[in-house]
Rosetta silent file (secondary structure, phi, psi, omega in degrees, C-alpha in Angstrom):
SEQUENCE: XXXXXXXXXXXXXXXXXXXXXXXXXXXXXXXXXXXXXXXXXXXXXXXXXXXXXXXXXXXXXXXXXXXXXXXXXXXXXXXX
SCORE:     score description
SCORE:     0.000 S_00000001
   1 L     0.000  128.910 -175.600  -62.471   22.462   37.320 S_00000001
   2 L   -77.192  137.472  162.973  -59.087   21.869   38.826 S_00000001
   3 L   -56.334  151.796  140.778  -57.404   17.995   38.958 S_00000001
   4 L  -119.385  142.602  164.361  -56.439   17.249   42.331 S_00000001
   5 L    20.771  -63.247 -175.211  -53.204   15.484   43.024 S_00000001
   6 L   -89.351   -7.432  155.324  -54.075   12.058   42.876 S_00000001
   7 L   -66.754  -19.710  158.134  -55.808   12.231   39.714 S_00000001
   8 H   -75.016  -64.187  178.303  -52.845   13.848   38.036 S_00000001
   9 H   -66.937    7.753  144.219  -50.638   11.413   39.185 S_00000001
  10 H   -73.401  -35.026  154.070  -53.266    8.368   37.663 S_00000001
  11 H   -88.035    9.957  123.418  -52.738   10.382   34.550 S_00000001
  12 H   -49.101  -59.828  151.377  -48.986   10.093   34.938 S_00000001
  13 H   -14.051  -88.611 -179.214  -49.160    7.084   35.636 S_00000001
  14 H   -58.407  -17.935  166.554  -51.186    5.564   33.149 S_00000001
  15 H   -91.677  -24.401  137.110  -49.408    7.686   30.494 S_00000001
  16 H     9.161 -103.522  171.188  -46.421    5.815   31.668 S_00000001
  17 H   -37.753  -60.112 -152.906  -47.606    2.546   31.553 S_00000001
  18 H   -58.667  -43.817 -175.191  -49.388    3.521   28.458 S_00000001
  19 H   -67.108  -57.218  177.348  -45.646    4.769   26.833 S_00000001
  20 H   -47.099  -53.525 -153.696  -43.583    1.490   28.394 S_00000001
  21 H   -81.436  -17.105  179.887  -45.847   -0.813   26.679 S_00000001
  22 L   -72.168  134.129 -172.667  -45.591    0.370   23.088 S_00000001
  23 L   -33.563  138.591 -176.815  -43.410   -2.329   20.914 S_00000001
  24 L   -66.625  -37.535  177.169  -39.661   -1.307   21.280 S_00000001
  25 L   -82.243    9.387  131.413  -39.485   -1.085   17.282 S_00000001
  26 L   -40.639  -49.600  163.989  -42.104    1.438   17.445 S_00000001
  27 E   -86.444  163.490  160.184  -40.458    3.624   19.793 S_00000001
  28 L  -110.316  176.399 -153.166  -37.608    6.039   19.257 S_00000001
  29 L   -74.072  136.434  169.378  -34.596    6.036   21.443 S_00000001
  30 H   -28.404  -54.269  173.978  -34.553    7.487   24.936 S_00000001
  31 H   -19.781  -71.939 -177.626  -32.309   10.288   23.591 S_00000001
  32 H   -30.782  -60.908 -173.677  -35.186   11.305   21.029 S_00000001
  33 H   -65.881  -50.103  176.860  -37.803   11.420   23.196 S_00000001
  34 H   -47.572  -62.543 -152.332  -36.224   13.314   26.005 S_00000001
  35 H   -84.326   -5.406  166.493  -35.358   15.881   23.364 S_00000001
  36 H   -81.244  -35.622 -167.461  -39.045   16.123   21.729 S_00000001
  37 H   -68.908  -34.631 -178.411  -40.696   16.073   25.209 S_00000001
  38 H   -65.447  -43.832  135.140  -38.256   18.938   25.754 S_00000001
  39 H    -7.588  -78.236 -154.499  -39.335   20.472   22.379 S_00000001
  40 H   -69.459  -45.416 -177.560  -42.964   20.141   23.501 S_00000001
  41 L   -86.758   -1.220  138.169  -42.467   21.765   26.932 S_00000001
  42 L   -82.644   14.448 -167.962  -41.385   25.261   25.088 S_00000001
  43 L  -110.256  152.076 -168.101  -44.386   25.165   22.961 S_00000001
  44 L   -93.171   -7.492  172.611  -47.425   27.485   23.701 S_00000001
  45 L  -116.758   44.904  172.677  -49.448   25.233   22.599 S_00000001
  46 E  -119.986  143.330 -178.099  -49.125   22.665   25.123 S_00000001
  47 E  -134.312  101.037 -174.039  -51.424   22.518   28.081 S_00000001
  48 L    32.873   48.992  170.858  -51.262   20.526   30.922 S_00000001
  49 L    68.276   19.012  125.514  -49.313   18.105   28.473 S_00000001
  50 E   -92.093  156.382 -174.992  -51.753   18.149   25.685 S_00000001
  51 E  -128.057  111.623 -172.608  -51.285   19.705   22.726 S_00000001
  52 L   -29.076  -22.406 -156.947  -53.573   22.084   21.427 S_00000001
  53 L   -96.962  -48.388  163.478  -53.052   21.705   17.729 S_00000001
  54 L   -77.820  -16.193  169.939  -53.984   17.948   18.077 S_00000001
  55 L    62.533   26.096  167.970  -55.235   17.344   21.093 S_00000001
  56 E  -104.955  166.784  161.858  -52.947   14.360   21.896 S_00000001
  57 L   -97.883  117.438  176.707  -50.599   13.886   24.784 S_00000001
  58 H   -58.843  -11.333  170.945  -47.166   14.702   23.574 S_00000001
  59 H   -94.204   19.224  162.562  -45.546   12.120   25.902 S_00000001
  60 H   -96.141  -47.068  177.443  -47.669    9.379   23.615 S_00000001
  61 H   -45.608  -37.272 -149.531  -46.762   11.349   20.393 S_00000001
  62 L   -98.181   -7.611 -176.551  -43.095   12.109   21.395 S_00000001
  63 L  -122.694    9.379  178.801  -42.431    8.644   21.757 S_00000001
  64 E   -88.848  108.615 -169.995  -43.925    7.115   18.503 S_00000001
  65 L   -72.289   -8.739 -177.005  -41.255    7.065   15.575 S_00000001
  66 L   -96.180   -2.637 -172.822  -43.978    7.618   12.836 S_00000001
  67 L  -109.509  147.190  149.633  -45.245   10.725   14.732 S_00000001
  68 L  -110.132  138.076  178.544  -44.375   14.065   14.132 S_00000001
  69 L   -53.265  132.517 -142.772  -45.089   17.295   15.574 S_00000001
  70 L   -82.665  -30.986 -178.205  -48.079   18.586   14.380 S_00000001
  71 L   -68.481  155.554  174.863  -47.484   22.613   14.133 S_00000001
  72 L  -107.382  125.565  -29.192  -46.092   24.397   11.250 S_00000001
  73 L   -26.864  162.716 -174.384  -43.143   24.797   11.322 S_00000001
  74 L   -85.173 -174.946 -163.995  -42.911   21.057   12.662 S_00000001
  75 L  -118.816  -59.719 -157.426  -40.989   21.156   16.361 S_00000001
  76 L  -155.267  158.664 -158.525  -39.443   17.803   15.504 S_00000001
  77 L  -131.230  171.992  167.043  -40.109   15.587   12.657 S_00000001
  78 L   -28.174  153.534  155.807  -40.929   11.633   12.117 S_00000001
  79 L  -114.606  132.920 -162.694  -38.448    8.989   12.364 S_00000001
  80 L   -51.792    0.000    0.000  -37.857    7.034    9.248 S_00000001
């Protein structure tokens, strides 16, 4: 069954929201993220912004400094 429009953009949204609100020492730096989400959007095993191996949404993963990308080889790795 296909999304339509404004339910993809309630799960933009709300994946947002959901990203803005995690504690700033928690996050990694705009830089980071832009370049895992970038990571993440050459990988075959992303799907309409989930990821296949884990079944999370990589723009909650991608912005979490304790997360790493889950495939082997990793994409991108943890931040200390």
């Amino acid at each position: 069954m296909l999304r339509d429009d404004s339910s993809q953009n309630d799960l933009f949204r709300s994946m947002s929201e959901y990203v803005a609100s995690i504690p700033p020492w928690e996050k990694v730096s705009d830089a980071s993220y832009f370049t895992r989400l970038e990571a993440c959007s050459a990988c075959a095993n992303i799907i309409s912004g989930i990821c296949r191996i884990c079944g999370c949404y990589v723009e909650s993963r991608a912005a979490k400094r304790r997360m790493a990308c889950p495939d082997v080889p990793s994409k991108w790795a943890a931040d200390a």
